[in-house]
C-alpha positions in Angstrom: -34.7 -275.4 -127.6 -38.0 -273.6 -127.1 -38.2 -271.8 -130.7 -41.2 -269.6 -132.3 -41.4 -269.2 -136.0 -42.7 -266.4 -137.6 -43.8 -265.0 -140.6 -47.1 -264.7 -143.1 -49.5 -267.3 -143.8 -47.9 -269.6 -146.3 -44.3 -268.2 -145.7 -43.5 -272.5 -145.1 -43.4 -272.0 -141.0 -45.0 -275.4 -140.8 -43.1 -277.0 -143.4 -39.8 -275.8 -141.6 -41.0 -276.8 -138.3 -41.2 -280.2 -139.3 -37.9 -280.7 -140.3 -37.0 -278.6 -137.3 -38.9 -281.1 -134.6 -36.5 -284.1 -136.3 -33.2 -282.1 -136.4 -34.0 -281.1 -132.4 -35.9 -283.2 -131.1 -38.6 -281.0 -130.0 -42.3 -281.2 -130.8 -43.8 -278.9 -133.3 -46.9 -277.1 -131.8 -48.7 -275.0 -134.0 -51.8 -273.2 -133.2 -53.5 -273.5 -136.7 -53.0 -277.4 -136.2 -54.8 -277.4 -132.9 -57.8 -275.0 -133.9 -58.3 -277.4 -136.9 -57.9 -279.9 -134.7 -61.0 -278.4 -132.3 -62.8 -277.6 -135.8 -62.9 -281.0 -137.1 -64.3 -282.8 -133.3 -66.8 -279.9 -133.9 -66.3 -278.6 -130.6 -68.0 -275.6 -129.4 -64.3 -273.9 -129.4 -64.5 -275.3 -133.0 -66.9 -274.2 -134.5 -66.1 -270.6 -132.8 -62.9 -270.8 -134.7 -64.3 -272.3 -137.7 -66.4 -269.0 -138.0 -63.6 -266.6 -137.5 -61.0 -268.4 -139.4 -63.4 -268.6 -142.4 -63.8 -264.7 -142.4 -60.1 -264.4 -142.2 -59.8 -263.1 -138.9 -58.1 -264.3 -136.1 -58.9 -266.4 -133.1 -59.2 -264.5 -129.3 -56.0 -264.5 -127.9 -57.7 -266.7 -124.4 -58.4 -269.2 -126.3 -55.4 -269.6 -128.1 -53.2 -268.9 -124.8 -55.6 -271.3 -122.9 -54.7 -274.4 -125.7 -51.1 -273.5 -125.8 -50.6 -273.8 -121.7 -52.3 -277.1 -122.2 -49.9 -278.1 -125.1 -47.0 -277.0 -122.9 -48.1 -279.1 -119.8 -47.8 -282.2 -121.7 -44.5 -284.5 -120.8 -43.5 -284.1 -124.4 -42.2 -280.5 -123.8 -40.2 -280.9 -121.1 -36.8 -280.0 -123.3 -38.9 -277.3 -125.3 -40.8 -276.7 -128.8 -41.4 -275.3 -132.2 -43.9 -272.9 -132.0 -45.6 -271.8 -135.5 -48.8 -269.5 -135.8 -48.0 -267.6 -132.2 -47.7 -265.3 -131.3 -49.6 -262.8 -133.9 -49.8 -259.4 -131.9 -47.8 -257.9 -129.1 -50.3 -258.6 -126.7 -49.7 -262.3 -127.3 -46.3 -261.8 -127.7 -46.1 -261.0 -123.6 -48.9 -263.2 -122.6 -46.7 -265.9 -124.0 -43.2 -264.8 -122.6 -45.4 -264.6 -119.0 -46.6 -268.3 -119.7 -43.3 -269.5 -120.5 -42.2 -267.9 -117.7 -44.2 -269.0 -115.3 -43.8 -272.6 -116.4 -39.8 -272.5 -116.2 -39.5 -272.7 -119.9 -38.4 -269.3 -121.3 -38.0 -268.7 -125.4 -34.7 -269.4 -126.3 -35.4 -268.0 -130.4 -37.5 -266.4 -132.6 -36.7 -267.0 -136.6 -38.9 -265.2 -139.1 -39.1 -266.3 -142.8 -39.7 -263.5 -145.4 -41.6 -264.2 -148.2 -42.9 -261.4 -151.0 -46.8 -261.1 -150.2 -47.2 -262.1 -154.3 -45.5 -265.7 -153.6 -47.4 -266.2 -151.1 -50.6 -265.9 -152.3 -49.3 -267.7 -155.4 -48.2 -270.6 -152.5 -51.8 -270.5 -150.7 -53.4 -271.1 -154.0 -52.0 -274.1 -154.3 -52.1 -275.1 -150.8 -55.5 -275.1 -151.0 -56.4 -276.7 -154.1 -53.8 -280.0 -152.7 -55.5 -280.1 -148.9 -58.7 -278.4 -149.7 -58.8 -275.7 -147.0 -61.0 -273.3 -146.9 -58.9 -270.6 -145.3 -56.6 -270.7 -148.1 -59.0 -269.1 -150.7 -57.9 -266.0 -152.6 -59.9 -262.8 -150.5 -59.3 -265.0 -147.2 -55.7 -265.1 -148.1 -55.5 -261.3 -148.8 -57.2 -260.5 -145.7 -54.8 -263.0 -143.7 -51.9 -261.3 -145.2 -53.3 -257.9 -144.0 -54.1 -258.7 -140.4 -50.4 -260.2 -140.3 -49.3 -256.5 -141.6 -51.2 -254.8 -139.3 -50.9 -257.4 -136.1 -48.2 -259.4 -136.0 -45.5 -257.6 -138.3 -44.4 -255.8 -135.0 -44.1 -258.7 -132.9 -40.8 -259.1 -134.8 -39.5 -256.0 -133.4 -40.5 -257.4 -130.2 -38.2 -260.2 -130.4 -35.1 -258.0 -132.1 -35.8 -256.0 -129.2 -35.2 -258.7 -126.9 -32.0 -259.8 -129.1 -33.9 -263.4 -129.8 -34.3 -262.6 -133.7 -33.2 -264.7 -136.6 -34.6 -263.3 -140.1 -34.3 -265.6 -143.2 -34.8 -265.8 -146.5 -37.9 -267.9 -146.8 -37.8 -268.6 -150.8 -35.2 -271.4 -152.1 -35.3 -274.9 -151.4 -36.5 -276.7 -148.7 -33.1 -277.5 -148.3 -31.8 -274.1 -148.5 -34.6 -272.3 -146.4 -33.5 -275.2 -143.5 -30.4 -274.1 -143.7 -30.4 -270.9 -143.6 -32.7 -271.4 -140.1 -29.6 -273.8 -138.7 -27.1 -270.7 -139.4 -29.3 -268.3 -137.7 -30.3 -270.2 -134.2 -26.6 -270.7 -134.6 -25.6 -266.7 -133.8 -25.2 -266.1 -130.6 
């Protein structure tokens, strides 16, 4: 199952995708994981992204496409992924369907979680206070949620175009919200 998540900052992608990579057996691959990941070795890619994620803005779409076919050349993916954090515009919607492509692993899914922009700066808050991240302040957050309006809200047409979308609730229980993604990778 080769599988991208969707939906705004704090809408519980990663949360979901880690129940996700247990019920299929995939690895989870997020991009916010592997800039952080670059931030905290202070690479120079780091502290590029550290820069642009602090203003709220997002990361060039080279670099993230450029980590991502790296992440995908790895053994580990050979029977696919959870995807969370990309794609976030069109652009990288097709850069990404021409990568998987290329590399004989097309996207089977894409399931986005709705969540009301009010709970989810309600859920950021919090988020931040328990891992102390930075990017989860309040104006960060409202920016975030802005960019995601304006960028990567129509990469979900793009995928019910391409008759690969699942939309779910994205507020209940853990439990509930899991579900609900079982039933929709379940439609044909």
């Amino acid at each position: 199952m080769r599988l991208v998540l969707l939906g705004a900052p704090g809408s519980g992608k990663g949360t979901q995708a880690t129940r996700l990579k247990e019920h299929l057996q995939v690895p989870h691959v997020s991009t916010g994981d592997l800039l952080r990941a670059e931030v905290k070795a202070g690479s120079p890619l780091g502290l590029q992204a550290k820069e642009v994620m602090a203003r709220g803005e997002l990361v060039s779409d080279a670099i993230l496409l450029g980590m991502l076919e790296d992440r995908f050349s790895r053994d580990d993916v050979a029977n696919g992924f959870i995807l969370d954090g990309y794609p976030r515009n069109l652009a990288q919607a097709a850069a990404l369907d021409a990568l998987l492509e290329r590399i004989g692993q097309p996207m089977d899914a894409a399931v986005q979680l709705e969540v009301d922009n009010e709970l989810l700066i309600d859920r950021l808050a919090g988020r931040a206070q328990a891992e102390g991240r930075a990017d989860d302040n309040p104006e960060s957050v409202r920016k975030r949620l802005q960019v995601y309006d304006e960028q990567t809200a129509p990469v979900i047409g793009y995928y019910r175009d391409a008759g690969r979308l699942g939309v779910v609730d994205g507020v209940g229980t853990l439990d509930e919200v899991f579900a609900r993604i079982l039933a929709a990778l379940e439609r044909p």
